[in-house]
N, C-alpha and C positions, 0 to 999 in steps of 0.2 A: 420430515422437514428437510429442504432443498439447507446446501451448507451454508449459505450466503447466510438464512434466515435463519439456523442455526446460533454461527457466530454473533450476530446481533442479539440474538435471545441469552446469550451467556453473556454479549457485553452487558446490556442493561442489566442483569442481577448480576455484574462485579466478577463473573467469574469465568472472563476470559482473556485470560494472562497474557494475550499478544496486545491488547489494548494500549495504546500510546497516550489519547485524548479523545476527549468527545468532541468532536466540531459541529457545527450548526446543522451540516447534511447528513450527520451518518458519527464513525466511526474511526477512526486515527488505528490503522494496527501495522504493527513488524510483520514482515511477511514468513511464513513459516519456514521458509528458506534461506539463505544470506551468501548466496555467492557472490552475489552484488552488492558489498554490505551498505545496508541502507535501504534494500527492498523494503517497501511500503504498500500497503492498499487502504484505500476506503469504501466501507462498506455501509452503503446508504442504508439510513433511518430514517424513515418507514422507508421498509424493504419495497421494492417497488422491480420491474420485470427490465426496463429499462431506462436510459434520460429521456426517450419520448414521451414517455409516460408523466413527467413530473410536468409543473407549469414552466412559464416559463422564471420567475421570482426561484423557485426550488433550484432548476437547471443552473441556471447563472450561480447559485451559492455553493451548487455541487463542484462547478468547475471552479471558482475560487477558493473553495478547501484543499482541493486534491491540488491547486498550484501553489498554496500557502505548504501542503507535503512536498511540494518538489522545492520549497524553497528554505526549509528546513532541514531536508536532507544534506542538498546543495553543502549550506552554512556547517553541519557536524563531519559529512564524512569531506570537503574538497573533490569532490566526485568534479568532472570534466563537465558534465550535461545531465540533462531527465530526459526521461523517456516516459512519456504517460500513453498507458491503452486501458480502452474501456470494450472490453471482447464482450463477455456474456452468450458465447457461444456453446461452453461447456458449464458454465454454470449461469443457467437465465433469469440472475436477480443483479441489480445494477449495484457493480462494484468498481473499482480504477484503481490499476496496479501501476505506483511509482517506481521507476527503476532509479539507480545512482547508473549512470554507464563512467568507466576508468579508463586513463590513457595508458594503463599497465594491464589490461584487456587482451588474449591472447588477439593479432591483427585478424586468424581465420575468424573469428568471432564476434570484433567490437565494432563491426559493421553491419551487424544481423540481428534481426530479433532474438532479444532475451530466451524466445523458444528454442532456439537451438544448442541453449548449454543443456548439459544433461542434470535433468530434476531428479532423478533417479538418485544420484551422487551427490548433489550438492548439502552443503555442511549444515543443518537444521538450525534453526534460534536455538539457543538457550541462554538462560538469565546468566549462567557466568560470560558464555562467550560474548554475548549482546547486551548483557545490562546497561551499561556505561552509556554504549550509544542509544539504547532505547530513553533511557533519561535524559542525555540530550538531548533528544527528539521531541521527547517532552515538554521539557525547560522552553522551547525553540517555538511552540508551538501552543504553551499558556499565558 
């Protein structure tokens, strides 16, 4: 099972603890990483390969979820802007990664794709370090 498809199969039985909320398209989750703290994605329900793929009633709810996360984030962390990408290049199930970008962003950086910080290094979720804010997120977004 591809990880997109995966994830969705552990949100629905409960047991996949990045889970924020369910929204109408999919999935509400923290992203596994937080050096942007606030990173988010949604990960469409029923998994599907792309947004071409969905109608167009599906499409339009997908991109109003994933901006209802950018406006959620916005509200808990004061983040400066969003950044929404929908790649699916390395993982080809339709999912949209929210970023918080910061005006406290090193300047080589806060003008560049999110891919060029190093994922290698950056500081993981965890329920102490993230909790707070994942429950914002929540609260924000029920």
């Amino acid at each position: 099972m591809a990880l997109i498809a995966e994830r969705v199969s552990l949100a629905r039985a409960g047991r996949n603890d990045k889970v924020i909320h369910r929204m109408s398209s999919g999935w509400a989750v923290i992203g596994d990483v937080q050096f942007l703290p606030g990173y988010c994605l949604l990960l469409a329900d029923p998994v599907v390969a792309s947004l071409n793929d969905l109608g167009a009633e599906a499409r339009q709810q997908f991109l109003r979820d994933m901006t209802a996360i950018g406006d959620a984030i916005l509200a808990a962390t004061g983040a400066e802007r969003i950044n929404y990408e929908i790649l699916g290049n390395s993982e080809p199930e339709l999912h949209a990664h929210v970023f918080a970008r910061y005006t406290w962003e090193a300047q080589d950086l806060r003008r560049k794709p999110v891919w060029f910080y190093d994922w290698e290094t950056a500081p993981p979720y965890s329920p102490q370090a993230h909790g707070v804010l994942k429950a914002r997120l929540r609260e924000l977004l029920s």
